[in-house]
Structures are given as structure tokens and as C-alpha cells.
C-alpha positions as CSV (number, residue, x, y, z in Angstrom):
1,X,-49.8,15.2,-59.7
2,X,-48.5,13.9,-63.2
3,X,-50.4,14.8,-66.7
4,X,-51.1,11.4,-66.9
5,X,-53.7,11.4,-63.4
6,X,-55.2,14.2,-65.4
7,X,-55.5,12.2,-68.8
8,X,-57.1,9.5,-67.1
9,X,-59.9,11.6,-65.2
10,X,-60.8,12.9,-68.5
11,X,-61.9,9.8,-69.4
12,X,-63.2,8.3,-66.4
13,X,-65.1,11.4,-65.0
14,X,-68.0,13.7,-67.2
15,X,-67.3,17.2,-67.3
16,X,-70.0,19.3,-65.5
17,X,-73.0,21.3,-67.5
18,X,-75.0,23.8,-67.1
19,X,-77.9,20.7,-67.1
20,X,-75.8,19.3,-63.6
21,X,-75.7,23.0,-62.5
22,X,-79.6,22.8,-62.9
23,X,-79.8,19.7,-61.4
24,X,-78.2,21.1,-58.4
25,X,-79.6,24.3,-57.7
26,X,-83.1,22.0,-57.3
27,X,-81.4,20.0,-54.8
28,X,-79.6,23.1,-52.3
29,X,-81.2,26.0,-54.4
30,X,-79.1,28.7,-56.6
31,X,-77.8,30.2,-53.3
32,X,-75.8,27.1,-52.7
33,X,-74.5,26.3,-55.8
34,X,-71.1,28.3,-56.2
35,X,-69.3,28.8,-59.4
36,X,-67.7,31.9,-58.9
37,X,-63.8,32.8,-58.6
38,X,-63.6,33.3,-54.7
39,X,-65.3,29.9,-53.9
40,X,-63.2,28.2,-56.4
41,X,-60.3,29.3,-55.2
42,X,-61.3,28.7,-51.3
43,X,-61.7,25.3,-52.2
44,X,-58.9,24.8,-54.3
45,X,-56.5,24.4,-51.6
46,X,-56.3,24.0,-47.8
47,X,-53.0,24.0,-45.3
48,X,-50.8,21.8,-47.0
49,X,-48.0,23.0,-48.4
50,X,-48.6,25.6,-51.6
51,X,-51.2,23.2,-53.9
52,X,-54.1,24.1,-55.6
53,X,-56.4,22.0,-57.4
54,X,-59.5,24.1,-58.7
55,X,-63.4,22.2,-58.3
56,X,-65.7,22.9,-61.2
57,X,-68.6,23.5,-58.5
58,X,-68.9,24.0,-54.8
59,X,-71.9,23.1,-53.3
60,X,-73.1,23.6,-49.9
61,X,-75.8,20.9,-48.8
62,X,-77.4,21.2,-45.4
63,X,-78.9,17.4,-44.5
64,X,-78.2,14.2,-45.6
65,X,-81.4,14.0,-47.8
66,X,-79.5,16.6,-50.0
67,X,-75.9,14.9,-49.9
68,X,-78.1,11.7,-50.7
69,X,-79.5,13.5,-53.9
70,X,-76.2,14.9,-54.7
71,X,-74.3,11.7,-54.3
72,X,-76.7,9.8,-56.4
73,X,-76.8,12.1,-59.3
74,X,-72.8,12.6,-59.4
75,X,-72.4,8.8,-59.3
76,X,-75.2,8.5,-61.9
77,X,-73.4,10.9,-64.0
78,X,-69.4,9.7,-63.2
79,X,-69.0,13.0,-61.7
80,X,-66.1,13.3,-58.8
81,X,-66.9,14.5,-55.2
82,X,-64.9,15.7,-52.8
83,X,-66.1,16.3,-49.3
84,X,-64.4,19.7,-47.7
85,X,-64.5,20.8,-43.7
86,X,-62.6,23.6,-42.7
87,X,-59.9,23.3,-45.0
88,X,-56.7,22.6,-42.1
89,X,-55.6,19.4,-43.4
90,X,-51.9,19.5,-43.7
91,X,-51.6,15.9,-46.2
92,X,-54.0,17.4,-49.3
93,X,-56.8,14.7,-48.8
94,X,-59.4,17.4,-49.0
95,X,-58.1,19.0,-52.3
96,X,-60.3,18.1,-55.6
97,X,-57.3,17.2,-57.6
98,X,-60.0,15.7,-60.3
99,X,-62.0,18.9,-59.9
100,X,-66.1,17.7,-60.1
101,X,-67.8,18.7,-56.9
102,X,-66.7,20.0,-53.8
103,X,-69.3,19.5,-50.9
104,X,-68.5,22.2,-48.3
105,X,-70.1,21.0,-45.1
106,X,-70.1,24.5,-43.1
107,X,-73.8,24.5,-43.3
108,X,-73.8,21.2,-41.1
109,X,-73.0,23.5,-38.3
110,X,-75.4,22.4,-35.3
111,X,-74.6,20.1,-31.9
112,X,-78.1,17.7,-32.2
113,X,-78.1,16.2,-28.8
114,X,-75.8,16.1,-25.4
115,X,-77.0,13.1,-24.0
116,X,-75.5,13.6,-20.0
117,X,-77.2,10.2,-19.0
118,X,-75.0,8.4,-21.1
119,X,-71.9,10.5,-21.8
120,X,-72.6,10.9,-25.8
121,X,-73.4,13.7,-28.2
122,X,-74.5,13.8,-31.5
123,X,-73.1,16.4,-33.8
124,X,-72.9,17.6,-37.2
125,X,-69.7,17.6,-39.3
126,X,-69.5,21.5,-39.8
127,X,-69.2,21.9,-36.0
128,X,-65.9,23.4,-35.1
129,X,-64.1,20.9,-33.0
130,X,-63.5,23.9,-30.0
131,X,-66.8,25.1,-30.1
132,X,-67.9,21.3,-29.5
133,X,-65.6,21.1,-26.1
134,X,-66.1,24.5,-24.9
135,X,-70.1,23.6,-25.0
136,X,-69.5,20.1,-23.4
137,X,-67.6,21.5,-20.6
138,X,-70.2,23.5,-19.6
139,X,-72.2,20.5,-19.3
140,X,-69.5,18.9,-17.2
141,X,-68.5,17.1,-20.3
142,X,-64.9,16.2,-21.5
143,X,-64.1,15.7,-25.4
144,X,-59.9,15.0,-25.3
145,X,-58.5,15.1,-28.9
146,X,-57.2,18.6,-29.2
147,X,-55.4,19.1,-32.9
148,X,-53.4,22.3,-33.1
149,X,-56.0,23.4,-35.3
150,X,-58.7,23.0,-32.9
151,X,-60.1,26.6,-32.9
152,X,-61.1,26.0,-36.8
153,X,-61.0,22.7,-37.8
154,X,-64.2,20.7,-38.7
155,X,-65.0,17.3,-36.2
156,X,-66.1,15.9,-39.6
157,X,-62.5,16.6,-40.7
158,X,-60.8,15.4,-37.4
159,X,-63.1,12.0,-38.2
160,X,-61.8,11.9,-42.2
161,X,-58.4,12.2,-40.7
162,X,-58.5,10.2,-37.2
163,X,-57.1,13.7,-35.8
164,X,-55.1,13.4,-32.7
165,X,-53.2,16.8,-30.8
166,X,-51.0,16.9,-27.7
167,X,-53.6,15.3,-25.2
168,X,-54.0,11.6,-27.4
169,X,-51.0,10.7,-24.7
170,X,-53.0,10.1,-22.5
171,X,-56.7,10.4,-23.5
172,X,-56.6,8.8,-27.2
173,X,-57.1,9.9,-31.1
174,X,-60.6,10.7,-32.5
175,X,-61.1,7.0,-32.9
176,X,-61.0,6.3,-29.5
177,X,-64.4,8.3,-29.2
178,X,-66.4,7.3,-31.9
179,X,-69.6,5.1,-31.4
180,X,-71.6,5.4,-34.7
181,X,-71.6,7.4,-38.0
182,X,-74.9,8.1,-39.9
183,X,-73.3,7.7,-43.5
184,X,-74.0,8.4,-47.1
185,X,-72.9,6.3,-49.7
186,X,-72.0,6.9,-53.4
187,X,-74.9,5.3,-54.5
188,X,-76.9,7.6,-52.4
189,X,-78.0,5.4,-49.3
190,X,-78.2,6.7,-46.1
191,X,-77.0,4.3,-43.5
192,X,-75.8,4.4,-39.4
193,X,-72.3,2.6,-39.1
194,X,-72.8,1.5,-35.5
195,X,-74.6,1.8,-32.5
196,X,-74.5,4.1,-29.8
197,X,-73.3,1.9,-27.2
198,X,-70.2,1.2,-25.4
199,X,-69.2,-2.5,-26.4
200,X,-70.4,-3.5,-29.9
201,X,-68.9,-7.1,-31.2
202,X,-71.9,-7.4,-33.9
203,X,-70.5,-7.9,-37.2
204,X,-67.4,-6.1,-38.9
205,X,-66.7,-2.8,-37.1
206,X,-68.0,-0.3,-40.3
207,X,-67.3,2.6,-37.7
208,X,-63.5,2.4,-37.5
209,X,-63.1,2.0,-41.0
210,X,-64.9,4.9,-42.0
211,X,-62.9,7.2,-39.1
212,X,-59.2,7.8,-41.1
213,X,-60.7,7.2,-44.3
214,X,-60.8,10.5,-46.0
215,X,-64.0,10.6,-47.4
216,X,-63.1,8.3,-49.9
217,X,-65.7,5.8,-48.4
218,X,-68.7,7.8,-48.0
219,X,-70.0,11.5,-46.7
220,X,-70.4,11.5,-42.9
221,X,-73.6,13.4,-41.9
222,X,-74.0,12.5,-38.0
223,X,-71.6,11.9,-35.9
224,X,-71.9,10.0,-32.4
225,X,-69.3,10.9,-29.6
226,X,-68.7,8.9,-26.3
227,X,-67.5,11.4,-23.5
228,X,-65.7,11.5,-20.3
229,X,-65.8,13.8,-17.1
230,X,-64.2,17.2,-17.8
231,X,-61.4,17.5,-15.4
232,X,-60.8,20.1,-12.9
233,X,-57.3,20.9,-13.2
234,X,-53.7,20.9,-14.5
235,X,-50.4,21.5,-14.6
236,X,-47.9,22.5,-17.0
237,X,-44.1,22.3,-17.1
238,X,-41.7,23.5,-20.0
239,X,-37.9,21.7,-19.9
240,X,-35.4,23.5,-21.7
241,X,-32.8,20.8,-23.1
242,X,-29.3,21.4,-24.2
243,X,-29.5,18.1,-26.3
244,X,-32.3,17.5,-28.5
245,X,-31.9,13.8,-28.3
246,X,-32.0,14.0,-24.8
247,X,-35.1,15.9,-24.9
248,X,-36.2,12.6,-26.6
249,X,-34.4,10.5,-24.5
250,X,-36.2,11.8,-21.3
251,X,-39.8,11.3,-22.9
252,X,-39.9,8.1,-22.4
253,X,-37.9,7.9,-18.9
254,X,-41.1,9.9,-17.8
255,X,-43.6,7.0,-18.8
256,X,-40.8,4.2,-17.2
257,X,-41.4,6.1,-13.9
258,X,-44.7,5.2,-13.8
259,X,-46.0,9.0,-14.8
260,X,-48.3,9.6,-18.0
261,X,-48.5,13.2,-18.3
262,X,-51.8,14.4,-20.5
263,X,-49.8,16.3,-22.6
264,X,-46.0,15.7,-23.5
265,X,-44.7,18.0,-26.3
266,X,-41.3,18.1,-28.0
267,X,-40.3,21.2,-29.7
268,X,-37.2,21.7,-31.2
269,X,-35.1,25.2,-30.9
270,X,-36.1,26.4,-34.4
271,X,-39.6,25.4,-33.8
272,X,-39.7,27.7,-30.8
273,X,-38.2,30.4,-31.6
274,X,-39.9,30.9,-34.9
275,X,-43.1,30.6,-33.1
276,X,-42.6,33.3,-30.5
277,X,-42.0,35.7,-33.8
278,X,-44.7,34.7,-35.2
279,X,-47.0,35.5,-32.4
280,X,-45.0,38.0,-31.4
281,X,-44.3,36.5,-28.1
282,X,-41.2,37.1,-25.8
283,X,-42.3,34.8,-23.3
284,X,-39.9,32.8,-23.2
285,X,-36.2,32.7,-22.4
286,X,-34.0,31.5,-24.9
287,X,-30.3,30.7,-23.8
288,X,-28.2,29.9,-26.9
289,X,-26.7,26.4,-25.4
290,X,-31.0,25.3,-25.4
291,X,-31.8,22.9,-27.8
292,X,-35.3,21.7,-27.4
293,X,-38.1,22.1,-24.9
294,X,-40.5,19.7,-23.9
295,X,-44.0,20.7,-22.8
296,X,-45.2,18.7,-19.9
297,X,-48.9,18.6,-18.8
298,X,-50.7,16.6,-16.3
299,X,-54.1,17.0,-15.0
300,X,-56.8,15.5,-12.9
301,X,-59.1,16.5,-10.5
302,X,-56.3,16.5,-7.2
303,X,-54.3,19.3,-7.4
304,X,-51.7,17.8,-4.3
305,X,-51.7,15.0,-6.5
306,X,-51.2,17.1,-9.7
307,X,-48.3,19.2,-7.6
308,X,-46.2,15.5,-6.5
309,X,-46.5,14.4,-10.3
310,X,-45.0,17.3,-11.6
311,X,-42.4,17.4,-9.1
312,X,-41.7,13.6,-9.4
313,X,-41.4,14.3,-13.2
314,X,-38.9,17.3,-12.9
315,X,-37.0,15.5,-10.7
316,X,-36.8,12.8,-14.2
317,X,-35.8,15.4,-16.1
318,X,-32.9,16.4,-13.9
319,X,-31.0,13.5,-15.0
320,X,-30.1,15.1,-18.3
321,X,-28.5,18.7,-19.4
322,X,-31.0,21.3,-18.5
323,X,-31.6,24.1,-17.9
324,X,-34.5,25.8,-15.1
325,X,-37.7,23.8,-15.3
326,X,-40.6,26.7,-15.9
327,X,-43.8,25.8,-13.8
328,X,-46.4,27.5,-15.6
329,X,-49.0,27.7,-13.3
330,X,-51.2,30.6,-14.1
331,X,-53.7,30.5,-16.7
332,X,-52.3,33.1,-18.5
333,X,-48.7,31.5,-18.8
334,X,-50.5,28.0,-19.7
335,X,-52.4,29.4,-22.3
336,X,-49.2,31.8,-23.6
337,X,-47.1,27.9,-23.9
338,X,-49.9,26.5,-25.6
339,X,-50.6,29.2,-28.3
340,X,-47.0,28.8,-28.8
341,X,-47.0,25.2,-29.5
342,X,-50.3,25.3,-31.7
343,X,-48.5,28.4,-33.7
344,X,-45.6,26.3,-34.7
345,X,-46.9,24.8,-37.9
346,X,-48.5,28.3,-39.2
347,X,-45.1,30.0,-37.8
348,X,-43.1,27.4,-39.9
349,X,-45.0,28.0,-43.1
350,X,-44.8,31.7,-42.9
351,X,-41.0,31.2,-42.8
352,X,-40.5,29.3,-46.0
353,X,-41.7,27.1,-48.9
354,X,-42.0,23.8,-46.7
355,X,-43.2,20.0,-46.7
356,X,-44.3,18.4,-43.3
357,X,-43.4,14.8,-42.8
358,X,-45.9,13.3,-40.0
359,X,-43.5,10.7,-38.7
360,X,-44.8,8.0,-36.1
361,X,-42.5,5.5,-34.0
362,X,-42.3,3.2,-31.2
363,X,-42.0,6.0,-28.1
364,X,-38.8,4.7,-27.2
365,X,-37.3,5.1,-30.6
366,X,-37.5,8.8,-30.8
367,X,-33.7,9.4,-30.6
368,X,-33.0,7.3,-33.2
369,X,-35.7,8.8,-35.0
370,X,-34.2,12.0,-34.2
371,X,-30.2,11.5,-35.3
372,X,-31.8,9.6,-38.4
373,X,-33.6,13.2,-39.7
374,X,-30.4,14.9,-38.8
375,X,-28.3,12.8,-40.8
376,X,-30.8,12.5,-43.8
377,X,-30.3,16.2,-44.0
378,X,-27.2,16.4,-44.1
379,X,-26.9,14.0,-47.1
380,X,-30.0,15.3,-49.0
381,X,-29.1,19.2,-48.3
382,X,-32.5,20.3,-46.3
383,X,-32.9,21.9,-43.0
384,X,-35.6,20.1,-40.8
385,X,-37.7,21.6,-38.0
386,X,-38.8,19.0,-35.9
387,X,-42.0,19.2,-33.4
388,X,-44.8,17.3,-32.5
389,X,-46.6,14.7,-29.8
390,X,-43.3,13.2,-28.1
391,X,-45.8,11.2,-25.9
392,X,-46.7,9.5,-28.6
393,X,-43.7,9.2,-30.7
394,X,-45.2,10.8,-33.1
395,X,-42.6,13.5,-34.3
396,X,-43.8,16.3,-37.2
397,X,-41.0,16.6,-39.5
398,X,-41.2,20.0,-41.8
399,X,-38.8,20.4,-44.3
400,X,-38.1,24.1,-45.7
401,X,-36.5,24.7,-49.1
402,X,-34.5,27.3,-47.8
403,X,-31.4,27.7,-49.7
404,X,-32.3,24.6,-52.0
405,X,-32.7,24.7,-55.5
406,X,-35.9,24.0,-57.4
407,X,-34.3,20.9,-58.7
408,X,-32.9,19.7,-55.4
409,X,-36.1,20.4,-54.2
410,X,-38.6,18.6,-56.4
411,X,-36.2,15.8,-57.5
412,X,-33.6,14.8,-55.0
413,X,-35.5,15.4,-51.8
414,X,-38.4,13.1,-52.5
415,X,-35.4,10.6,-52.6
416,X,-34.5,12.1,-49.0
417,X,-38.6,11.5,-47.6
418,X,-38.5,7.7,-49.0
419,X,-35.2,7.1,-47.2
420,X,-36.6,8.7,-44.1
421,X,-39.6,6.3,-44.5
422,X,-38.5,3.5,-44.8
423,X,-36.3,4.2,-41.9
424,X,-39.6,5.3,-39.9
425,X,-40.9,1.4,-40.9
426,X,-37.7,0.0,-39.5
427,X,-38.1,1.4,-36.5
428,X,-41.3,-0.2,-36.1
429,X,-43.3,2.9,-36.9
430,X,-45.6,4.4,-39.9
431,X,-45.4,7.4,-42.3
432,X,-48.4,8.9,-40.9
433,X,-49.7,9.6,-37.0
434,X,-52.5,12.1,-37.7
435,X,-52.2,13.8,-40.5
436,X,-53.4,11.0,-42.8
437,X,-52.4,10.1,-46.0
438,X,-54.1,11.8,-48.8
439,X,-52.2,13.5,-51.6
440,X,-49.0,14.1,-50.4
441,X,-48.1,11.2,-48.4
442,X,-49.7,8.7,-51.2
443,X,-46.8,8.3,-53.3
444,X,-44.8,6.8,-50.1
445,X,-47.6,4.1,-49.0
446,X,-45.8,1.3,-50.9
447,X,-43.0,1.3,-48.0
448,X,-45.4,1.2,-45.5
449,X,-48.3,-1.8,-46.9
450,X,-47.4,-4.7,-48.7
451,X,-48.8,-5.2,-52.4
452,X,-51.4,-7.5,-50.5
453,X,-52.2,-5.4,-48.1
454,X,-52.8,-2.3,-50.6
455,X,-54.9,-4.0,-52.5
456,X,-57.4,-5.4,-50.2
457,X,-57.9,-1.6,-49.3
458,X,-58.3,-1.4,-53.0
459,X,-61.1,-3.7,-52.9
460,X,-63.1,-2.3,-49.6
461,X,-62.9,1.2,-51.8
462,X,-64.4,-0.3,-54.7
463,X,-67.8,-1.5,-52.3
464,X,-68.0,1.5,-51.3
465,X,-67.8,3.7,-54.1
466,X,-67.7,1.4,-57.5
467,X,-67.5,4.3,-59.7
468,X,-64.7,5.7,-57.6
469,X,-66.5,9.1,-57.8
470,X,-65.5,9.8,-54.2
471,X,-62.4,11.6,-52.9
472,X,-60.5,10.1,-56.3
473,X,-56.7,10.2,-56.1
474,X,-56.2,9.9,-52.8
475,X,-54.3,7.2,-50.4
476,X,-53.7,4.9,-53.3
């Protein structure tokens, strides 16, 4: 972020008092009005990368009668806001890079209603997205989209972000699920996006343009969720490649077969093996001549069924250069490959000073996507560990400084990500899958929107939030 971003908030944005402070501490009470160093600090950065970008305030407001006094006041005033969940996001969008307010949502902690007639439930932002499924499938109740970050990550982060994770192959993103939003605006009204209903073709669709937008749009307070039948069972298969653009090859010969597994996961060697030292995990043999692994899930509530798909698929994979097909069929095993998928990102960042690209492509195009990374190392000087939703095309690119210098590393390889995004476009794909666009990725959205298309987004923010008090300095 250039002195210049921080020049400008200087003048656009007031400074807060000890009279806002007051203010404040009447709305949530002194308890919830945080000033001190540990909060600050909490809140000054989340899972991307190494940036940190300090609030003034954090407060902690626990219905949307507060948010709507808070949000009225700070827009009153020109004060910025910038909603916080858990503080996972891996593209900065929940960072306060014009300091202001932070609202921390953990206090909206509380599942309202599961609604078994209809397949819904109504929850609060703070609810940990885990927590959520684990207490729907004890209702017989099935909430798919699974991010890696699942066992701490916010749903009222997963809906900022349109979060995905391994099973949107088959089941969908977070968008897929949403029926209505009860919103609050910068201006302070409260309103419901939607309707709780299945079909909905009344007016514009304000529900799917508030899910990916980052809190730059409003403050989500309620959240309505459609739901499905939990399933009973599944499989899961891990196919060690020699070739890494086979590995990428055979994702998609899976889906030509006729197959689409619930879960289809590409992880290249590095990935791997860095996460089994980072859990500490042996469970998995590693030849030297392997490559890449893809994790293959399928489930469903026939497990005859469930044991000809995954032999039909393993018989797909035999085509290429492999090695044994593991047929993790215990709980334990399953659970021991999925910890080390989910691990990969934290195993990454413990490794090195890193950036992660969330590349998104046409399914089929993976190789290419693939051999174009390869090569764009190879020209810019960075190492890549590639990983991610294969299923999907959707291929998590993180690049570690590693033996780069500090120049190489904050001059030429920017050059390098621009050159790989454009290439992404090309291909027929985007520069983000799931990870959203925030600070990070903001810089690059020129390649992927027209000047036209940028700046009717421009104009939708500016309804919204006409002061531009909310989430400032993010997407555009």
C-alpha cells in the first residue's frame, strides 16, 4: 500500500476521539470497546501473507441494532469500518488498511433456527462454519462448502468471500446456498436481501451481490442457508503421479467418464511432503519418481455403488504413470489424508515468506495452466508450490521467496503474477476462485474486467456506501 492510499485517507476519513470512543462505549458498553495493544494487533492482520495494518478501535457489537448505531455514527462522522470474522482470509480483504473501526463479529456466535420442514437455517456471522455442519448433521442436515479453514473460519467470512473447499466439485460454493441476508447499510438501515425460498425472480437478485463482496457493501447480521440430506457415506482414493501434468491431465478424464467425485484434490510433491512435516505425519509413502497426488472422494448413500465408482475411477487413472492407488477406507486414514490436505497452506507458510496466487481455469485447461507456472518460474526466478480444487480447475498457486532477493521479490515478481494472469484470462479463466480479491489481488483486477466493467462495480459501491466508509481500499 503506497503513501499516497494513506495521504488520501487522511483527508477523506476523521481521525477517532475520545468523543467517538464515548459514543461507542453507549452503543456495546466499555467492555466492548478495545483500544489496547493485544486487540490492535489481533486485528491488524489475518492469514495473508505477513501484512499488518493496525485499527484505531475494535469493537465488538452483538445485534444488528448495535451495528446499525455503529454504522450510522461512523458514516455520520466519515469514519472507516471494516468488518472482521475469524481472521483466515488469505487475499487481506479483512485488514483495516485505513485503520477506523474494526467490527469483530465473534459475539454473533448463535445458530437462530434449523428449520427441518424446509431444509434452511438461520445463523449468525460469528458461527464457526464446522460447528454449523457438525450441528446440522445431527439433524440429518447437509451444509457442503468445506474451506480448508473450516474448523475456525467465520460463515459470515465464507459469505464476504463466496468460500468454496474441496467438496464445491460436486456440491457448489457458498453462493450456491444462500437464500436471504438480513443486512446493514452504511447509512444504518437494516434490511433482508431476499426471501427464504427456493426460486425467487422478483427484482434484481441483492443476495448474490452481497455474497463475494467483502463487506464493502454492507455488514451481514443474519444469514439464511438452504440445506440438503447429509449423506451416509464415502470413499476416498489417493493417486500417486509420476507427472504432475498428468495428474492434471487425468482430472478431467475422470469427469469425461461420466464420474463426478465429491472431492477431487491436486497436490503437488512439495505441497505433500511439507505438509506431512508439518503435522508430523509419516503416513504417507513417498517414492522419489512421485510427482503429485490427487485426492479422490466420492460419496453417497450406496456404498456398492460408492465401491464400482471408485473402482471405475482407478481404472481412469491407470491410463497414466502411477504408482499404487491407496484406498483409504477407514475413518482414521480418511481423516489422516484430509488433515494433510487442509495443512498444506499453514505448512507452506511456516516454510517461507510466501504469496498465494488463487488461480481459476476452464477444468480442462489445468495442464496448460500447470507448464505455464512452471515456466513463469523459471523466467522470473521463484519456486511455486502448486495445490488446490483440481475438480474445479481451480489451482492455488504459492510462491516462496526462498533464495530471492528483496528486490527480485517486491519488484520483478509482481511482473511474474501479472504475466501469470493474464495467462489465467487467456485460458478462459479468473485471478480469483475463492479466495476473493481484496488487498492483494486488487492491483491485478484490470486484466481481468474491462474499464466498463470496473466501473459499473464502482458505481453499485457508491449506492451502497456513498461515503465509502466501508471496507475502503479493497477490490478496486
Amino acid at each position: 500500500m503506497n503513501d499516497c492510499f494513506y495521504h488520501l485517507c487522511s483527508m477523506i476519513y476523521g481521525n477517532i476521539t475520545e468523543v467517538h470512543l464515548a459514543y461507542f462505549r453507549q452503543v456495546v458498553s466499555m467492555a466492548y470497546v478495545l483500544t489496547d495493544e493485544e486487540n490492535l494487533i489481533r486485528c491488524a492482520s489475518d492469514h495473508t501473507e505477513d501484512l499488518h495494518h493496525r485499527p484505531a478501535v475494535v469493537l465488538q457489537p452483538a445485534s444488528a441494532d448495535e451495528v446499525s448505531s455503529i454504522l450510522r455514527y461512523c458514516n455520520e462522522h466519515r469514519i472507516p469500518v471494516t468488518a472482521r470474522g475469524a481472521g483466515t482470509g488469505l487475499s487481506g480483504g479483512a485488514l483495516p488498511v485505513a485503520g477506523g473501526v474494526v467490527l469483530d463479529m465473534k459475539r454473533f456466535n448463535r445458530i437462530l433456527h434449523i428449520d427441518k420442514r424446509n431444509f434452511q437455517v438461520t445463523t449468525e456471522p460469528g458461527v464457526i462454519t464446522q460447528e454449523l455442519q457438525e450441528t446440522l448433521k445431527a439433524e440429518g442436515l447437509f451444509y457442503p462448502p468445506d474451506p480448508a479453514s473450516k474448523g475456525s473460519c467465520f460463515i459470515g467470512g465464507n459469505v464476504a468471500e463466496n468460500s468454496g473447499g474441496p467438496r464445491a466439485v460436486k456440491y457448489g460454493v457458498v453462493k450456491d446456498y444462500v437464500l436471504n441476508l438480513e443486512m446493514v447499510l452504511a447509512s444504518g438501515e437494516v434490511i433482508w436481501t431476499g426471501a427464504n425460498v427456493l426460486k425467487n425472480a422478483t427484482g434484481y437478485n441483492l443476495t448474490q451481490l452481497v455474497v463475494g463482496s467483502e463487506g464493502t457493501l454492507g455488514i451481514v447480521t443474519k444469514i439464511v442457508l438452504r440445506l440438503i440430506p447429509a449423506v451416509k457415506h464415502d470413499l476416498l482414493l489417493l493417486v500417486p503421479f509420476r507427472s504432475a501434468v498428468q495428474a492434471c491431465e487425468a482430472v478431467n478424464a475422470v469427469f469425461l467418464a461420466g464420474y463426478t467425485p465429491s472431492a477431487l484434490e491436486f497436490m503437488e510433491r512439495d505441497a505433500l511432503e511439507w505438509s506431512m512435516k508439518y503435522v508430523q505425519s509419516a503416513g504417507v509413502s513417498l517414492p522419489d519418481d512421485i510427482q503429485a497426488h490427487l485426492l479422490i472422494e466420492v460419496d453417497g448413500n450406496n456404498m456398492d455403488e460408492l465401491y464400482r465408482d471408485a473402482e471405475a475411477i482407478a481404472g481412469i487413472v491407470q491410463q497414466y504413470d502411477i504408482d499404487e492407488v491407496l484406498f483409504a477406507d477407514s475413518h482414521e486414514q480418511k481423516q489422516m489424508l484430509w488433515t494433510l490436505r487442509r495443512k498444506v497452506g499453514e505448512a507452506v507458510k511456516s516454510n517461507s515468506i510466501y504469496k498465494e496466487e488463487d488461480t481459476v481455469v476452464p477444468r480442462a485447461e489445468l495442464p496448460e495452466l500447470l507448464t505455464i507456472i512452471k515456466a513463469l518460474g523459471n523466467e522470473y526466478g521463484f519456486h511455486s508450490v502448486c495445490y488446490g480444487h483440481a475438480g474445479d480447475g481451480n489451482l492455488h498457486v504459492n510462491i516462496v521467496k526462498a533464495g530471492m532477493s528483496d528486490d527480485d521479490w517486491h519488484n520483478k515478481l509482481p511482473q511474474g503474477i501479472r504475466r501469470l494472469f493474464t495467462e489465467v484470462v487467456r485460458l478462459g479463466g479468473t485471478i480469483s476462485g475463492e479466495h476473493g480479491i481484496g488487498l492483494v489481488q486488487r492491483p491485478y483486477m484490470d486484466i481481468a474486467f474491462s474499464e466498463v466493467q470496473l466501473q459499473l462495480m464502482r458505481q453499485i459501491k457508491q449506492v451502497f456506501d456513498l461515503n465509502g466508509i466501508l471496507n475502503p481500499g479493497k477490490i478496486f
